[in-house]
Every structure is written in C-alpha cells, then in structure tokens.
N, C-alpha and C positions, 0 to 999 in steps of 0.2 A: 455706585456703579450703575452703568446704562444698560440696557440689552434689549436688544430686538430680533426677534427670529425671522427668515422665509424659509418656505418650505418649497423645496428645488422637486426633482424626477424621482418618484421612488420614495427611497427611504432618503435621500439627501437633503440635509437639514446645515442653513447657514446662520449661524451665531453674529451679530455686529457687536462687539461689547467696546465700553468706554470707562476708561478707570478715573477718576480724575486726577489731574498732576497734582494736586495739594498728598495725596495719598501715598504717590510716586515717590514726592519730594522728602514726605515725613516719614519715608520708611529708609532714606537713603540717609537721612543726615541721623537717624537712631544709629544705624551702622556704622558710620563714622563717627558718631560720638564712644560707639564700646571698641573704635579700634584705637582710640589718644592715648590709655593706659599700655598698650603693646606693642606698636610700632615704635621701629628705632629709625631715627633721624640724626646723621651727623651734625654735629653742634649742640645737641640737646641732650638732656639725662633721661632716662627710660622710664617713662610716664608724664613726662612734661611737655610734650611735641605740642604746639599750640593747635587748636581747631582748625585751622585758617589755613595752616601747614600741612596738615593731613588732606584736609578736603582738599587742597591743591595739587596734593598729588595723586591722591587713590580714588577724587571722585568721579572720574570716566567713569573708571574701571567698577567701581560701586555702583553708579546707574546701571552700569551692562545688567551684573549680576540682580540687581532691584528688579530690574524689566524682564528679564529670562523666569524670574519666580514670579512677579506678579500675571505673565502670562499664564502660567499653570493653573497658579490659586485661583484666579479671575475668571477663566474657564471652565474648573473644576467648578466654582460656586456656581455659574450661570447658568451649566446644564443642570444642577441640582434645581436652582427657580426655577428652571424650564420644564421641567421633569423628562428631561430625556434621557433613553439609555446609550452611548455614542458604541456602533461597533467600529472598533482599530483608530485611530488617530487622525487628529485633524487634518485638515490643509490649512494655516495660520498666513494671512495675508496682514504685513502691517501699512497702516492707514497714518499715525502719527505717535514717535517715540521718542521725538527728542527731547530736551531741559526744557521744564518751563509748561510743556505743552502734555495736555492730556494725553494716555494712551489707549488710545486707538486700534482695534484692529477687527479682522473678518475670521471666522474658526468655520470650514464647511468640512460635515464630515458625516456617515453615514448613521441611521441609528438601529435599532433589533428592530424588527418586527412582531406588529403585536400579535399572539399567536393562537387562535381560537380552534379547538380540537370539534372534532364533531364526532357524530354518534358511533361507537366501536361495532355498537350488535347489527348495524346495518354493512359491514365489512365483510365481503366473500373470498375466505382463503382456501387454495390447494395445498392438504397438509400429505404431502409425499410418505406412503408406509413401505418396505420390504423388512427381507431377513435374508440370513447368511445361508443358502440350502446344503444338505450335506452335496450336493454333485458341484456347487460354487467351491467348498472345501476343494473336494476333487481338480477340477482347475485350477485352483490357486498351485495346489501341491506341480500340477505339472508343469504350471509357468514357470515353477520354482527346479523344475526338474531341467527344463531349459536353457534355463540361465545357464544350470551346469553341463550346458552339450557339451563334448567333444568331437574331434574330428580325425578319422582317422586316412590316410591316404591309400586310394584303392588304383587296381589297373582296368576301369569298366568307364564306357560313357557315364556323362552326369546325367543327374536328377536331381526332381526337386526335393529341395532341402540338402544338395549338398553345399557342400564349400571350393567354391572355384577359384585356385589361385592365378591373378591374370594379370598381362599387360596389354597394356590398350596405348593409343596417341590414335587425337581424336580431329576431324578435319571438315573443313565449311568451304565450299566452291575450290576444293585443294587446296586451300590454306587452311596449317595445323593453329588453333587456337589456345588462348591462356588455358591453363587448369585444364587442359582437354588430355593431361599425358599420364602414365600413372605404369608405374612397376611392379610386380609382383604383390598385388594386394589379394585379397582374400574380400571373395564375395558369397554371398550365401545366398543362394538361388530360391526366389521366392519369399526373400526375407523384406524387398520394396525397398532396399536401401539406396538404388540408384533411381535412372530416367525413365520411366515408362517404358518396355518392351525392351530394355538392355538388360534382363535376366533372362529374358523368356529365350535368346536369342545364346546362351550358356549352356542352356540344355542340350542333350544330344552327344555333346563333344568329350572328345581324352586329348588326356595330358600330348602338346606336341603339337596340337593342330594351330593353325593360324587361317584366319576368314575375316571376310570384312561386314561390319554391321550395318546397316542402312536405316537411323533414325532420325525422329524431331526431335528437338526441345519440346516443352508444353509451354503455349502461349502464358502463362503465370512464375516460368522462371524465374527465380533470385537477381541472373545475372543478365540485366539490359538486353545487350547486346547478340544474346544466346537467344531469347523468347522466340517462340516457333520455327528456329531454323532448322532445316535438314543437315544434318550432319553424318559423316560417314567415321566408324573406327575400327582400323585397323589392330586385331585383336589375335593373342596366340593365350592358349591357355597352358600353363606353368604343369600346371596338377589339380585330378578331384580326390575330394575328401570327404568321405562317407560321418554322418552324424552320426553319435550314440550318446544316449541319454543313462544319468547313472541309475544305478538300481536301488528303488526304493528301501534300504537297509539302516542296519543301526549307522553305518558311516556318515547315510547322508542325512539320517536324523541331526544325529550330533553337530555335523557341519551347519544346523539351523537354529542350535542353540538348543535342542533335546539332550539334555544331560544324560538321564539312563539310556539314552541309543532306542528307544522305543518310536514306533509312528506312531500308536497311540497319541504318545505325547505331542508328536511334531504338530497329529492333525487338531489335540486343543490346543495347543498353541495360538495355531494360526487361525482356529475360530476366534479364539478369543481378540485379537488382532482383526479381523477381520469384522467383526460384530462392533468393536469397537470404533474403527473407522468410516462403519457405515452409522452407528448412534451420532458421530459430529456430522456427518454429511448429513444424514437426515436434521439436524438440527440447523446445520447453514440453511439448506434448503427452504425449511421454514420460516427463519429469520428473515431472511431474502424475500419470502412471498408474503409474508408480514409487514415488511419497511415498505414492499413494493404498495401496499392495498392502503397504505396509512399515507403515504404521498401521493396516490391517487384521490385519497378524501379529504387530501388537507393542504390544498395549494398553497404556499408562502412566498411571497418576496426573499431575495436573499441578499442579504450585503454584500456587494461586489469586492471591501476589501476582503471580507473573509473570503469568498471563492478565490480569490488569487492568492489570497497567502495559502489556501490549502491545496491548489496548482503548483502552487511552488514545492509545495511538500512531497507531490506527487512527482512532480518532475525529480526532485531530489533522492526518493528513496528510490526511482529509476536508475538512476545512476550509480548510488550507492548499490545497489543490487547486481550492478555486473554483468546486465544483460546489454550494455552497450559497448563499441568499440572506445577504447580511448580517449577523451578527448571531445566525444560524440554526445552533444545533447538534445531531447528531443523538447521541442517547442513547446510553451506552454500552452498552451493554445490548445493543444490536444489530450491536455487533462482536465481542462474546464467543466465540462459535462459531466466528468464523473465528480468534479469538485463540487461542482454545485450539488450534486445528489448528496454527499455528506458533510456539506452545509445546513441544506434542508431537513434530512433526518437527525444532525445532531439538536437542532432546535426545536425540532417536535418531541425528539426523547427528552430533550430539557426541561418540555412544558407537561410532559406525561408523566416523568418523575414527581415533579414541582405539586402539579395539581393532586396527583395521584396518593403522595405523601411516601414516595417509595425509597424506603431503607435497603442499605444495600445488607443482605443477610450474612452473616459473617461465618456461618458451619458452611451455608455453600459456596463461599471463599476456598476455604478450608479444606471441605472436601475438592475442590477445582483444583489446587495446587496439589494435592494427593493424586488425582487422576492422573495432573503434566507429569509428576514424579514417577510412579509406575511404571513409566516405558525406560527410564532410565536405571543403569545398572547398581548405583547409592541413591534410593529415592530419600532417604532423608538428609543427605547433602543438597538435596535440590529443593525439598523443604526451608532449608536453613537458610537457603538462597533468596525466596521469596522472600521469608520471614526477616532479612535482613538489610534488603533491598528495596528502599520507599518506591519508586519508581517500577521494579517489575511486581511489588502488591496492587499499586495501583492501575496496570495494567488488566490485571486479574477481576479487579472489583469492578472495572469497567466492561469488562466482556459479563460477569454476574449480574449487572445492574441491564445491562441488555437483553441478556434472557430475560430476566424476571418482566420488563416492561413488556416481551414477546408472549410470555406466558399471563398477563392480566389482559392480554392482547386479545390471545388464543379462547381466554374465556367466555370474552362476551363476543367475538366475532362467528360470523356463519362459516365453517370450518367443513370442506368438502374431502375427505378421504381418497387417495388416488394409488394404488398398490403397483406396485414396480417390481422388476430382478435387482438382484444384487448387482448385475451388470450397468443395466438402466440408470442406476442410479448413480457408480461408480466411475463409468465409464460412459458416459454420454458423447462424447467425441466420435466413439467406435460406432454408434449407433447410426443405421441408414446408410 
C-alpha cells in the first residue's frame, strides 16, 4: 500500500492511498473460493458448483463488496502510518476501481487538534458569593402570597393593582387591525402585561364607562407591521376588582406543602429551596467564568465537522424543546458560535482530564443523584432510575467530571471573590 499526505487549511488533511490490484484480486477470488461449498446452482449438487461458475456469476458483486472493505481497512491502516487522529469521516474521492487495475483513491478529512494547556495559576477568575437573607425568605413568602391573589368586584374607580375587566377594538389611521379586538378579558393594572401606557390609561375608571386611548406601539414590537404606529382603542370597562392576598395561616402553609399547617415550616422550607438553588447557580456561575478564563488562555482550532454536527444538535434540541411554531426551524447558522464554544471546551476538558489523570469520583456521583432525588416526592425511585439507566448515570458522571476539572481549576487559578444579593444573582434580568 501507497500513501501520501497534504496538509490542506487548518486542520484538513488529504490521504492519496493506493492498494495494489494483485491484493484486491487475492482477497476476491479467497471469497469466492469459500462461497463453491454453499451456493446453489441449477444443474449442480450442493457443493460441486465449479469455480468458473461461481466467479461468473457473483464476481461483480464480490469486487463491490472486496473494494467497500478494502476502502475502510486501507484507510484505517494509513491513518495509523500516518499517525493521525481523523475528527468525523472522510470525503473518499475514487481515482481507479476497476478489475485489473489498482485501487486508487483520495480520503480528505479533518483531524483533532493538538492541544497544549497553559499555566492554570496565571488565570483570573470572578468567583460570585451570596446567601439567602431572612428579608429574601420574606419576598419569596409574598411572591408566593401573590400567586394566590384574588379579586374581588367592587363599585369604586380603579387602581393600581386592580383587575380591569375590558373590551377594547383597536384602530390605525380608522382602520381596525388583526389581533387589535379583545372581549371581556381581565387586566391587572400595573401588572405590564400589555403595550406601554395601555394600563396607566385604566386607572381612574368604573365599571360602564367607555373612552378612547391614544397610543403607540414601541418601535421593537413582535408584530411587523404594528412597530411605532399610533393607534387609537376604543375601550369600555366591564368591571374593577379589588385584589386581596390570602392570610398567611396554617391554610396557606399547607397549600405549600407544610404538612403541620405551621410557617415555621413553610419559611424552612423555602430556605432550604432557596439556598439550594442559589448553591447550583453559584456553581453555574463559576463554571461559566472558569470555561470562560480557560478559552481565553487556550486558543484551539476546531473541526469544522464537529462544530456542525454539534449546530445540528443545537438546532435539534430547539426544536424538540417547543419553543418554535410548527414546522419552524431555525438556521443553522445561528448556533455556530455557541457550537464552536463547546467544541472547544469539550477538547480542553478532554486534554485536562487526560493530562491531569482525573477519575471520575463515584461517592460524588452518588451523592449527585441523592441531591436530583431529594426534590422528588420517592427519591429512591429516582435512585433506581439512575442506577438503572446507563445513559442518565452517564449524564451525571459527566456533569461530576466537570465540576471536579472546575475545582482543580479553582485551585491553582487567581480567584477574585465578588458578593452579590440573592436577587443579583437570581434574577439578573430584573436588575437596572
């Protein structure tokens, strides 16, 4: 066997291999000699089919299958001479396959990159600290108090924070527009569920009145067509309805899952729920500014086939996820960026395990799947689950093996402390 490499853009690496036909020929007529005992031939007894007869009829079909395996094997051996590692599969150009004639062909295909870590202790990461305050408890309790508003219908102008039951039809230069009409729905004043300045214009009014509104859209609307237009709607209000919040009692303990009707209990509860969700956020968060500080000191090439096949992944759990219309898919194109980012950090964690010698620890497995159980109402059904399940242990042990690489990370890295609210860090959206 022949082989010659060039070294194309990048990581693209082109193979020319040449097998010679003497190889080709001597692996096809082996083939046909073990199939003379087992094919059946009219006119003959079963195992007597002459050579001559066999090869005349099945040895197309026996070169096919000769030349589909010798490309693999021939391939497979060439990169091992060559010492390359190939990431995702060829492009196989053939050059010459027929009888007779050597086979020929071209294999261009990408390979890893070779991946050289640099110094951890010279890394500067912000390691985000809070805690759950008893007054954060307190909010929690009354967001939770909210959920359970009620409304009750009174005979007095509105205000804010009531509930305006309204109908509206809504109109652009006097023509009424799509989705501009709406009956007897129920608005809660101050709640920013509608357009800009269509609550504020709620206020004031009782049940019976009718007036016209005089708004814009906001240049960033959803709907095309709508973006900064002035629009007028024609508005009567139905009925207001006064809010009231339930009273913090054993009732509404219970209804949170406080068995003895106690707030004691509701408010550990909901620390413990709440200190909990802030220990994984503070942990993403570090993750995050750890992968981020590690790809800033460790620039890599990435295989283009991996970035696309993990764009496709991306594109795919889009969709499977539900947040598209029907039918609706979005380009790939626009998960590139994030694809290549975990292309790049899966190859640096591969080379940080590798060098590093990191085992993955099996008690904090263990306890990991303990943790996921806990919020569930049979955590050891959900134990059994893992435990039985090759594919969600494996899940597990890869989120474990990422800590641990984050934490020999955190070690030697320059580690800048930054304290936050519980808001801060939960709610960053809300913030500014």
């Amino acid at each position: 066997m022949q082989v010659s490499m060039e070294t194309g853009e990048g990581l693209e690496r082109t193979l020319t291999i040449q097998v010679p036909a003497e190889t080709v020929e001597k692996e096809v007529e082996n083939r046909l000699k073990s199939m003379t005992s087992r094919v059946k031939v009219d006119g003959f007894r079963p195992g007597k089919v002459p050579f001559k007869i066999v090869k005349q009829q099945y040895g197309d079909q026996i070169h096919q299958e000769v030349i589909g395996d010798v490309l693999q094997t021939s391939f497979r051996d060439a990169v091992i001479q060559e010492k390359l590692n190939p990431a995702g599969n060829p492009n196989i150009v053939p050059k010459t396959m027929g009888k007779g004639e050597p086979l020929e062909y071209s294999a261009t295909f990408e390979v890893y990159p070779e991946v050289k870590l640099g110094d951890f202790s010279k890394l500067e990461v912000e390691r985000v600290t809070a805690t759950a305050s008893d007054a954060d408890v307190d909010n929690m309790i009354e967001t939770l108090r909210k959920q359970r508003t009620t409304y009750t219908v009174v005979e007095r102008t509105s205000q804010d924070g009531d509930q305006v039951t309204v109908s509206f039809e809504g109109f652009i230069d006097g023509v009424a527009f799509d989705g501009g009409k709406a009956d007897s729905i129920p608005v809660v004043i101050g709640a920013s569920s509608m357009i800009p300045g269509f609550e504020e214009q709620l206020t004031g009014k009782s049940a019976g009145d009718e007036f016209s509104m005089e708004i814009s859209f906001p240049e960033n609307y959803h709907v095309e067509d709508l973006k900064g237009k002035p629009a007028v709607f024609e508005t009567k209000i139905i009925s207001v309805a006064e809010a009231k919040l339930p009273e913090l009692d054993e009732d509404f303990a219970k209804s949170f899952g406080a068995t003895d009707g106690s707030m004691d209990s509701l408010r550990s509860d909901i620390r413990d729920n709440m200190d909990r969700e802030l220990k994984n956020k503070l942990a993403t968060l570090l993750k995050n500014n750890v992968m981020d500080a590690v790809l800033k000191a460790n620039e890599i090439q990435v295989p283009k086939a991996m970035v696309d096949e993990e764009a496709a992944n991306l594109q795919q759990q889009m969709s499977q996820a539900g947040q598209l219309q029907a039918g609706m898919t979005l380009p790939k194109e626009l998960f590139e960026q994030e694809a290549t980012r975990r292309v790049a950090l899966g190859l640096l964690i591969g080379e940080i395990v590798k060098s590093g010698d990191i085992k993955v620890d099996r008690e904090r497995v263990s306890a990991k799947i303990e943790e996921f159980a806990s919020t569930y109402e049979d955590p050891q059904e959900v134990i059994r689950h893992y435990q039985n399940n090759h594919q969600a242990m494996a899940s597990v042990e890869a989120l474990v093996m990422e800590e641990m690489v984050v934490d020999q990370i955190v070690g030697q890295a320059k580690i800048t402390d930054v304290e936050k609210t519980f808001d801060d860090v939960m709610k960053p959206a809300a913030q500014g």
